[in-house]
C-alpha positions in Angstrom: 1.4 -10.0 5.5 0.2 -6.5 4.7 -3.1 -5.0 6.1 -5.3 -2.7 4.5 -7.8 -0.5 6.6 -10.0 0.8 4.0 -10.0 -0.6 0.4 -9.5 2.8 -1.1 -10.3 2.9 -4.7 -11.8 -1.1 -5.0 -7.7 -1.5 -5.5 -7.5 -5.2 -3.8 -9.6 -6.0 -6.4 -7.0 -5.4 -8.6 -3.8 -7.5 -9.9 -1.1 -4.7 -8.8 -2.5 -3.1 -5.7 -0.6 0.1 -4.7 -0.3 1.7 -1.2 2.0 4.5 0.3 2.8 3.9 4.1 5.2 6.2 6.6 8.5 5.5 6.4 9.9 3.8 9.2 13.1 2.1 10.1 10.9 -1.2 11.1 8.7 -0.7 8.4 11.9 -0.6 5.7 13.2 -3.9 7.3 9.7 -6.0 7.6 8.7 -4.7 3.6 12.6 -6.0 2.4 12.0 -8.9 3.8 8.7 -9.9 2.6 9.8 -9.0 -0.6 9.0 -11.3 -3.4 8.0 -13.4 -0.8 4.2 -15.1 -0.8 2.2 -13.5 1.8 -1.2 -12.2 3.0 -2.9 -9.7 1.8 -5.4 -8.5 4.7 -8.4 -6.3 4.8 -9.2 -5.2 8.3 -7.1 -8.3 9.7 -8.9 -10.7 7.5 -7.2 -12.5 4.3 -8.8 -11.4 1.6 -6.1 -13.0 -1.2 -2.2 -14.1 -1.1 0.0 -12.0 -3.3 3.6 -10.9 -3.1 5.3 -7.3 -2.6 6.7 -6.7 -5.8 8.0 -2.9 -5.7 9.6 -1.3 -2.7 11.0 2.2 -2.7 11.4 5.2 -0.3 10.4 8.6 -1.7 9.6 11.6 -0.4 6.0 12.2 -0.7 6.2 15.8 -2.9 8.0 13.3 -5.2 5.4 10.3 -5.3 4.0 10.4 -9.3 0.6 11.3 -9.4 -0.6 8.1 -10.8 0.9 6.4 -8.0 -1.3 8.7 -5.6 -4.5 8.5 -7.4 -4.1 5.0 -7.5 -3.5 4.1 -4.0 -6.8 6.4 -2.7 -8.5 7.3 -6.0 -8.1 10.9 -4.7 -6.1 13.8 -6.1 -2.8 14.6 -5.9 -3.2 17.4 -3.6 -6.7 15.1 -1.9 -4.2 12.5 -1.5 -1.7 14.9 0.1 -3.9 15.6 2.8 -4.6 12.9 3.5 -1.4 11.9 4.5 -1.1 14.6 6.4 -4.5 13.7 8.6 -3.0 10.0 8.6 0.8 10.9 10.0 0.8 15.1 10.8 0.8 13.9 14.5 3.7 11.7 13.8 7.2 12.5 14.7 8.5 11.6 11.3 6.2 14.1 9.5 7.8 17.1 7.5 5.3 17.4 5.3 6.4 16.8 1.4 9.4 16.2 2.5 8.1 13.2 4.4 10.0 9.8 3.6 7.1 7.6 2.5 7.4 4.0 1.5 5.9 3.2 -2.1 4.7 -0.6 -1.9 2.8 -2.4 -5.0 2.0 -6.2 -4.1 0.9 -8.2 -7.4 -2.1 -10.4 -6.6 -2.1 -14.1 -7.1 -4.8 -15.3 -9.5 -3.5 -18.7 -9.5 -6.6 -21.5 -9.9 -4.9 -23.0 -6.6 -6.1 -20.2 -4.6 -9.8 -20.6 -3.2 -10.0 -17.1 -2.6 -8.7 -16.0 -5.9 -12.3 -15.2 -7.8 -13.9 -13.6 -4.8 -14.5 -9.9 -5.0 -13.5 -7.3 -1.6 -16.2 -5.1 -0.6 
């Protein structure tokens, strides 16, 4: 299961839907093994569609590609930076950009099995 808090961008209306969470030693373990596995993908604790996580990788967030970063938020580069740092500055893993990040795109299922599969997030 992944949860979104804010559907940034209209992204889990998308078939690849991007996001860029905190590195954590938990966070590395749960992501790995979810990975390629079905699951939920949540808005605000609610399924909105079942997908799988399809890309995992740790960066640091000065070397997260820029389309990466506008796609996630729809921000900037440097909007998107700040952000981060309003999200995690408190955080005891922040360095700024050299902050590990983990760089997650989930793949959305569009199968006609799944009833939720035409419906639109708002």
């Amino acid at each position: 299961m992944v949860n979104f808090s804010k559907n940034w961008n209209d992204k889990l209306n998308w078939g690849l839907i991007p996001t860029v969470r905190l590195y954590t030693v938990p966070k590395l373990i749960y992501y790995t093994e979810i990975k390629g596995q079905p699951t939920q993908i949540q808005l605000n604790n609610k399924k909105v569609h079942n997908g799988y996580l399809w890309i995992l990788k740790r960066m640091l967030l000065k070397n997260i590609p820029h389309y990466i970063k506008i796609a996630d938020t729809g921000l900037t580069p440097p909007d998107f930076d700040k952000l981060m740092q309003k999200m995690y500055g408190a955080k005891p893993e922040w360095k700024g950009g050299d902050t590990s990040m983990l760089v997650l795109i989930f793949v959305r299922d569009f199968s006609p099995t799944q009833a939720d599969s035409s419906k639109s997030v708002s």
